[in-house]
C-alpha positions in Angstrom: -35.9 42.8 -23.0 -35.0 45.2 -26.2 -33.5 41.9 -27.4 -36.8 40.6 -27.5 -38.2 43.8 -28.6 -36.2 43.4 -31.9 -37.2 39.9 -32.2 -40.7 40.4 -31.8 -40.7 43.8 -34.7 -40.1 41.2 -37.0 -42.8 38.9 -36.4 -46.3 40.3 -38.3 -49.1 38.1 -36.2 -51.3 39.7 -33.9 -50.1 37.8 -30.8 -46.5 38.8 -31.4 -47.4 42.6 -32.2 -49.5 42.3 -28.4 -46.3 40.9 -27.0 -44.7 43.7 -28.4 -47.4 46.4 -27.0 -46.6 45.0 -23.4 -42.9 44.8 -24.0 -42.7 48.4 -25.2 -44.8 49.3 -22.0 -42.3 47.6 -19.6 -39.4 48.8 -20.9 -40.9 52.2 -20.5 -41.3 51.7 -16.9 -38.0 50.1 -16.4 -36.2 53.1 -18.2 -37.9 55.3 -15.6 -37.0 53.7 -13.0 -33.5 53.5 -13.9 -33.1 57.4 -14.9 -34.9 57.9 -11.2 -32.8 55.6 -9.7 -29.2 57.5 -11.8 -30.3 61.0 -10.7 -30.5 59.4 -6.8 -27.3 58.1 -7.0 -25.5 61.2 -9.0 -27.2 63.3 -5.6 -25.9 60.8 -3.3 -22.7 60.5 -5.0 -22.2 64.8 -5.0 -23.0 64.6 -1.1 -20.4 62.4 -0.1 -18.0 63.5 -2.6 -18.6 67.1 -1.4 -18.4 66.2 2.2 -15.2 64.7 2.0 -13.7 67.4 0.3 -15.0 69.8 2.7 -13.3 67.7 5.7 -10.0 68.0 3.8 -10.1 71.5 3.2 -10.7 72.1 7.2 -7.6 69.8 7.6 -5.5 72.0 5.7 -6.6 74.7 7.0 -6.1 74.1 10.4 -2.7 73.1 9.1 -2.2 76.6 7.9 -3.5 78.1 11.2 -0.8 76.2 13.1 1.8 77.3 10.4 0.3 81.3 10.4 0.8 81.0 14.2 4.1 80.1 14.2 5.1 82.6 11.9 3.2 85.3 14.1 1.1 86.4 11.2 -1.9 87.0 13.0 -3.9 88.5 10.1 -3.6 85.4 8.4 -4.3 83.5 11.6 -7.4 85.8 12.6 -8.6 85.1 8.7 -8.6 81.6 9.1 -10.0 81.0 12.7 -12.8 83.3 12.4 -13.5 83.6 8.5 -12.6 80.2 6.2 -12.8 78.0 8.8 -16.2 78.5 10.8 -17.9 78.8 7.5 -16.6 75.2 6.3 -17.6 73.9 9.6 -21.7 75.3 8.8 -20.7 73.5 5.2 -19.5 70.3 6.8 -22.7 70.4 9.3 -25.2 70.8 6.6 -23.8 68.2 4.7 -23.6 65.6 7.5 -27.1 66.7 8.8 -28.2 65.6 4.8 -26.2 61.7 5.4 -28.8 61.4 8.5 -31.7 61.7 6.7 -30.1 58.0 4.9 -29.1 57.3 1.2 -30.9 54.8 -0.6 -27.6 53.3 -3.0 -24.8 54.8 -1.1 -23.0 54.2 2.2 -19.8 56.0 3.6 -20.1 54.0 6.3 -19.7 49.8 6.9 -22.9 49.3 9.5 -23.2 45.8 11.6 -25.8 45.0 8.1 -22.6 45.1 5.8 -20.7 42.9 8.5 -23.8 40.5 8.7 -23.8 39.7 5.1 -19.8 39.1 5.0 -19.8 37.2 7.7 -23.0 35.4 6.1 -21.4 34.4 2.8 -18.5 33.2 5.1 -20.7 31.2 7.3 -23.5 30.1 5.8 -25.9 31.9 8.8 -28.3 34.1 7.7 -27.9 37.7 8.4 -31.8 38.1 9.6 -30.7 35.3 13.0 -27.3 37.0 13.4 -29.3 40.4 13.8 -31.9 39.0 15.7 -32.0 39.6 19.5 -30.8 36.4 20.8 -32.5 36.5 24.2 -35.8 37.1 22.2 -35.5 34.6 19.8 -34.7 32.1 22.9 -37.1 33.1 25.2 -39.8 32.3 22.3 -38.2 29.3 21.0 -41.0 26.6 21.5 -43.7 29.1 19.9 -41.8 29.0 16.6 -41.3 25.6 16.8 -45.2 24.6 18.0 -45.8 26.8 14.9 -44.7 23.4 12.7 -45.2 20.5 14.9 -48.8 19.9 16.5 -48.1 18.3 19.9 -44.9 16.7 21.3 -45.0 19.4 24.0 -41.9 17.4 25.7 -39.9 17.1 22.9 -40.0 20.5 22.3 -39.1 21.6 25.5 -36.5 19.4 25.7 -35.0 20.5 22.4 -35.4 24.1 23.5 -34.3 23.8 27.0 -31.0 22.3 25.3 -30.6 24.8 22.8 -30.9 27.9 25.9 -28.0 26.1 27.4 -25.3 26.2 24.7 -26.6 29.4 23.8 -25.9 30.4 27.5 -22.2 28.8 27.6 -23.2 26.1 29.9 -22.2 23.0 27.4 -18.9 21.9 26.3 -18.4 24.2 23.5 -16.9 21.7 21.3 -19.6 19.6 21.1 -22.8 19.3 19.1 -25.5 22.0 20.8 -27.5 19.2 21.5 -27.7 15.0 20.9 -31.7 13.7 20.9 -33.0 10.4 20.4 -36.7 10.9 18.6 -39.3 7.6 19.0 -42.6 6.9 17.9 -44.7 6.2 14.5 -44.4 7.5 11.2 -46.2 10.5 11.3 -45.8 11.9 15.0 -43.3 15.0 13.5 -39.9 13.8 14.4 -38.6 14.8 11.3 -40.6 17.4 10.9 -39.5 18.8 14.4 -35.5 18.7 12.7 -36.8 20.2 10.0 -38.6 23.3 12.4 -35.4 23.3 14.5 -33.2 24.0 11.2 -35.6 26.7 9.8 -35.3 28.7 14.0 -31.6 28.1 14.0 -30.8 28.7 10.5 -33.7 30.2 9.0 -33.4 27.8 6.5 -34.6 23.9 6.1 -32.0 23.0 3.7 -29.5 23.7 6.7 -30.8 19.8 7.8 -28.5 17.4 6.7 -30.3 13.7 6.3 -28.8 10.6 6.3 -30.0 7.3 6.1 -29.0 4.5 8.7 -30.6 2.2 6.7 -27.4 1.9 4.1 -24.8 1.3 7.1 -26.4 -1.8 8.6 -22.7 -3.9 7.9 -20.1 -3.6 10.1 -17.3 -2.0 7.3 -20.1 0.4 6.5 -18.6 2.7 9.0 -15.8 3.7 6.6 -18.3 4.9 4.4 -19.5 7.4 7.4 -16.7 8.7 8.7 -14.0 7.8 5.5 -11.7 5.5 5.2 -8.4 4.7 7.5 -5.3 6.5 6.5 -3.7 3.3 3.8 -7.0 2.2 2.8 -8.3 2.9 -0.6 -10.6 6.7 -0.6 -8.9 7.6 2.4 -8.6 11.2 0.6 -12.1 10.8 -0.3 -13.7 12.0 3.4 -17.0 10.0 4.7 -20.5 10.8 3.6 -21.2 12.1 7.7 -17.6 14.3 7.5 -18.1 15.5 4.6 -22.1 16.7 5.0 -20.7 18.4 8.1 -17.9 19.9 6.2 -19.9 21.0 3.3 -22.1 23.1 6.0 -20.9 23.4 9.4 -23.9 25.1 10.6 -27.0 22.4 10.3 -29.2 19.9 12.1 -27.8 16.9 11.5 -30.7 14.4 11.2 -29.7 10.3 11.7 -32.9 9.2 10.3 -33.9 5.2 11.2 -30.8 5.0 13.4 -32.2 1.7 14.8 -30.8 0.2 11.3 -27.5 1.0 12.1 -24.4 -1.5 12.9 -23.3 -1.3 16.6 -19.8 -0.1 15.5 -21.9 2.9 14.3 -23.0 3.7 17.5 -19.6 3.9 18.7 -18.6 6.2 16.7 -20.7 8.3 17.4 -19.9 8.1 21.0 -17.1 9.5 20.2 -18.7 13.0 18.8 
């Protein structure tokens, strides 16, 4: 923005001085915002910087008790049980009792949010379903999902019934949550309802991955799915189907005209 600002100091039209005007104004409000923002974190920064030193010097001091003890010197003992060290502890209280209230820039502490967004960037699963209540989320699964796709009660229940049961361990874990075969017209919302069902588990639509059946209607089109045998030119190359799931794990994985396919297609997929 003062980039701008210098750009725009130079130009001698009307529209350009306006510019200017507003520019001025927003950089005064961003300024503000940042010195509000500095003097936050400086506070936030003296608090925990404070409180850990405190928590050191009790350390030491408790240190020294054991080492007065020792020695029998009970005047430096009584000093430090009853004097230094009771007063550090009202220090160390008041400064804790001020980290409850919650900073705004600064954490001492890594919270199951911090986790969430690691695992997140790792995973691809947004943080707001991992720290969603699962039994909650289930439990309403075909209201979220009647929220996008009018009708089709039976299809939706099927989906969700499926869903519950992974979700409850009752399905082999090292296959797809759930396999469905969608029929009917263009129009009644079967890829609509893949697109709903990405958005519940993903929170996300771009977490459906779509592929064509269309293009693998010959019967050596099934090296182009899955890749090609180990010898065989692109064999390093990975299949358009391994390689979607690859890319991101985590998806709805959407077979769309799946009538088009080759047999040997099918079979393959058995094998999933």
């Amino acid at each position: 923005l003062k980039i701008q600002r210098e750009a725009l100091k130079k130009e001698k039209d009307e529209e350009s001085k306006q510019r200017l005007a507003d520019l001025e104004t927003e950089i005064g409000k961003l300024e503000r915002e940042f010195n509000d923002l500095e003097e936050i974190w400086k506070a936030e920064k003296a608090t925990l910087t404070g409180a850990t030193r405190i928590k050191e010097q009790i350390e030491q001091l408790k240190i020294d008790l054991d080492a007065a003890l020792r020695r029998q010197d009970m005047a430096r003992a009584s000093e430090i049980q009853y004097g230094k060290l009771p007063e550090l502890e009202r220090q160390l209280k008041a400064a804790q009792e001020v980290e409850q209230q919650g900073f705004r820039l600064l954490q001492d502490k890594v919270t199951a949010e911090e986790i969430a967004e690691v695992v997140s960037r790792w995973t691809g699963i947004p943080v707001s379903k991992m720290l969603e209540g699962e039994r909650e989320k289930l439990l309403k699964m075909e209201q979220s999902l009647h929220a996008r796709v009018i009708g089709q009660d039976e299809a939706v229940k099927a989906v969700s019934d499926a869903i519950r049961r992974s979700r409850a361990g009752l399905s082999d874990p090292n296959r797809p949550n759930g396999s469905f075969l969608f029929l009917g017209p263009t129009g009644v919302g079967k890829t609509e309802l893949c697109k709903a069902l990405a958005g519940f588990l993903f929170d996300t639509e771009e977490a459906m991955v779509r592929i064509d059946m269309s293009e693998f209607m010959e019967k050596h089109s099934v090296a182009r799915l899955i890749g090609a045998p180990p010898g065989y030119v692109g064999y390093e190359e990975g299949g358009y189907l391994t390689e979607a799931v690859r890319r991101r794990p985590y998806s709805v994985l959407l077979l769309d005209e799946v009538e088009k396919a080759h047999p040997d297609v099918f079979n393959v997929l058995l094998q999933v």
